[in-house]
Backbone bond lengths (Angstrom), bond angles and torsions (degrees), N, CA, C in turn:
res aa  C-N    CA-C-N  psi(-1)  N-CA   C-N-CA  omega(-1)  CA-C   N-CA-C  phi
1 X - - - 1.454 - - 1.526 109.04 -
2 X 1.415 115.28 127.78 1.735 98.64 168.36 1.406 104.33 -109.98
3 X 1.732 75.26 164.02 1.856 99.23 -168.88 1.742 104.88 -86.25
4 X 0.887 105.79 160.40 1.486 126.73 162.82 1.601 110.83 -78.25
5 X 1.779 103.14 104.95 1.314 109.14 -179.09 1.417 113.32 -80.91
6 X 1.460 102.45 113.27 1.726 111.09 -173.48 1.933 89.81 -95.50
7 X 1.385 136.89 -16.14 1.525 133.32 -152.21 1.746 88.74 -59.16
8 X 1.410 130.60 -165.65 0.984 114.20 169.30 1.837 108.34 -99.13
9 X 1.143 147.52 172.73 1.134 123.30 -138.70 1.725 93.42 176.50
10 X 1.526 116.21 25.95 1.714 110.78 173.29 1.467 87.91 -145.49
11 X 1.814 111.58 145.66 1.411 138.82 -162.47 1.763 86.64 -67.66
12 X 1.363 107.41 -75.47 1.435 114.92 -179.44 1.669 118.48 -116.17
13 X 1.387 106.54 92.84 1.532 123.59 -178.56 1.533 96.48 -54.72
14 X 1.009 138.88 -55.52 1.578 142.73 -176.15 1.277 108.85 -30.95
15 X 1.573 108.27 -61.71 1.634 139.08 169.02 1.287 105.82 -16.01
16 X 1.204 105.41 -59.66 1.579 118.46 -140.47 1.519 94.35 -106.81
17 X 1.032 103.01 -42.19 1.980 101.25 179.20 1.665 94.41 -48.20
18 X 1.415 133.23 -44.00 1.490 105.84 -128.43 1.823 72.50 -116.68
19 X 1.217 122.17 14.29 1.681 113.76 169.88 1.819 94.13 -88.12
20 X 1.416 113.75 -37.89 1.662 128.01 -165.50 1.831 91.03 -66.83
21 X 0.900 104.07 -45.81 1.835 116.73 178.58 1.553 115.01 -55.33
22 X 1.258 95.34 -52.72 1.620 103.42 -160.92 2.514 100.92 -96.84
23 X 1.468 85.36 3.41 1.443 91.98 162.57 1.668 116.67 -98.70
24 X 1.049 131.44 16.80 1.078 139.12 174.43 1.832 121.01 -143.77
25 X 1.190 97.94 11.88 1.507 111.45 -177.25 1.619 100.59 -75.69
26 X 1.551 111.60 143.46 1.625 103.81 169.68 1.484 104.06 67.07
27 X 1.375 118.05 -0.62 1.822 113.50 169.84 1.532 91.81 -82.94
28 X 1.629 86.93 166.54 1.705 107.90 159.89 1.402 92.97 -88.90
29 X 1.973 113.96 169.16 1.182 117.44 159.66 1.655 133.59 -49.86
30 X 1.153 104.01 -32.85 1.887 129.29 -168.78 1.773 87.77 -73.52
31 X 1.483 117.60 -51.43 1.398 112.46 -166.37 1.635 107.84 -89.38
32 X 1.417 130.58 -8.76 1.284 123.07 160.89 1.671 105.51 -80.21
33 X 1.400 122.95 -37.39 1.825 112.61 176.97 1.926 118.45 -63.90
34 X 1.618 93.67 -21.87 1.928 99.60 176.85 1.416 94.48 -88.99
35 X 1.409 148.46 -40.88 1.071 123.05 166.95 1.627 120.47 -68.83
36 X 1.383 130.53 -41.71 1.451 104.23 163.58 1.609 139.24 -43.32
37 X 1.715 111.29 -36.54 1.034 118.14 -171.92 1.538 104.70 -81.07
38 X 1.360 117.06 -2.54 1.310 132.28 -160.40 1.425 105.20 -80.15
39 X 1.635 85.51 -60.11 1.821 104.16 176.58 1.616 107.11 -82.11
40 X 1.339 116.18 -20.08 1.462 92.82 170.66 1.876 132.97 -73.89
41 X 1.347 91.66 -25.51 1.223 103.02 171.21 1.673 118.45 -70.63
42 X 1.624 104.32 -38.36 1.566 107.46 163.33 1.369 116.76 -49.87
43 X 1.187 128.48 -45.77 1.509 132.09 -160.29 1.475 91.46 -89.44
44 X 1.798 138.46 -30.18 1.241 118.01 173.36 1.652 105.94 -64.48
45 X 1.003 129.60 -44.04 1.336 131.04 177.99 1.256 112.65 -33.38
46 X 1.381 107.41 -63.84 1.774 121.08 -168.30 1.655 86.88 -50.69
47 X 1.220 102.26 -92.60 1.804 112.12 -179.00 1.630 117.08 -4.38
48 X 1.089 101.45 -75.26 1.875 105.06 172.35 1.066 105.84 62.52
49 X 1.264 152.25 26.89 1.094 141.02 172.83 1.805 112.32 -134.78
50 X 1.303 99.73 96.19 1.252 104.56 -163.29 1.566 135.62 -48.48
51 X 1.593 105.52 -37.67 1.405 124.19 131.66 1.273 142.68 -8.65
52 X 1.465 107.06 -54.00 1.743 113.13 169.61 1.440 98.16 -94.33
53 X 1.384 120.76 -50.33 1.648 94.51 175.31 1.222 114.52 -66.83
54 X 1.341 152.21 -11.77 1.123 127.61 158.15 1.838 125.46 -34.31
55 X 1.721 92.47 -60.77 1.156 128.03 156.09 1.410 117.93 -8.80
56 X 1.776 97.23 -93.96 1.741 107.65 165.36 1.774 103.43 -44.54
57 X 1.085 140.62 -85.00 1.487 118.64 -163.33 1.423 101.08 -23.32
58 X 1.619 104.19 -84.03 2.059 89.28 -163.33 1.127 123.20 0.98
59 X 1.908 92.48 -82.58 1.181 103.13 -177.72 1.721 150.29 -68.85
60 X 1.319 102.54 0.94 1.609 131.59 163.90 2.114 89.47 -75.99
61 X 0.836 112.74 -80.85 1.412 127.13 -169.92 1.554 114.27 -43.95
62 X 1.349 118.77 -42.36 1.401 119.77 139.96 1.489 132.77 -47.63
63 X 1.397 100.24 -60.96 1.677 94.98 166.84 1.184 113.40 -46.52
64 X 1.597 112.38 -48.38 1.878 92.91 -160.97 1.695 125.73 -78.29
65 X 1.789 95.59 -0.95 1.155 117.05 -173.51 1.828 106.25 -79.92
66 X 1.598 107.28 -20.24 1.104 111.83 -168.31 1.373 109.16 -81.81
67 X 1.480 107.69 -29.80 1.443 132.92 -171.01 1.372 117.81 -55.92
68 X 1.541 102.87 -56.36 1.665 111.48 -173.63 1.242 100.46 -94.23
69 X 1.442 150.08 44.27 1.262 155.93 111.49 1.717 119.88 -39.66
């Protein structure tokens, strides 16, 4: 079974934060939530393994549970 790699796991996180940033710049709100769900569904694709996304939910769903506390 594989796990859901939570370790950190990108060359340059900075990189990539401010491409995730600068992909929603100059959006409306409505067109930054169709592109998240856009790419989230892309990246469930890649993943394919229903198992670790199971996984990621929990733990997305936990976090956000921790959040609005």
């Amino acid at each position: 079974m594989t796990r859901l790699m939570t370790n950190p796991n990108i060359a340059r996180p900075d990189d990539i934060y401010e491409r995730l940033i600068d992909l929603h710049a100059d959006r409306s709100p409505e067109e930054s939530l169709r592109i998240n769900a856009r790419l989230i569904l892309l990246l469930i694709n890649h993943v394919g393994d229903p198992e670790v996304l199971q996984e990621a939910f929990a733990i997305a769903a936990a976090t956000n549970q921790g959040a609005n506390r």
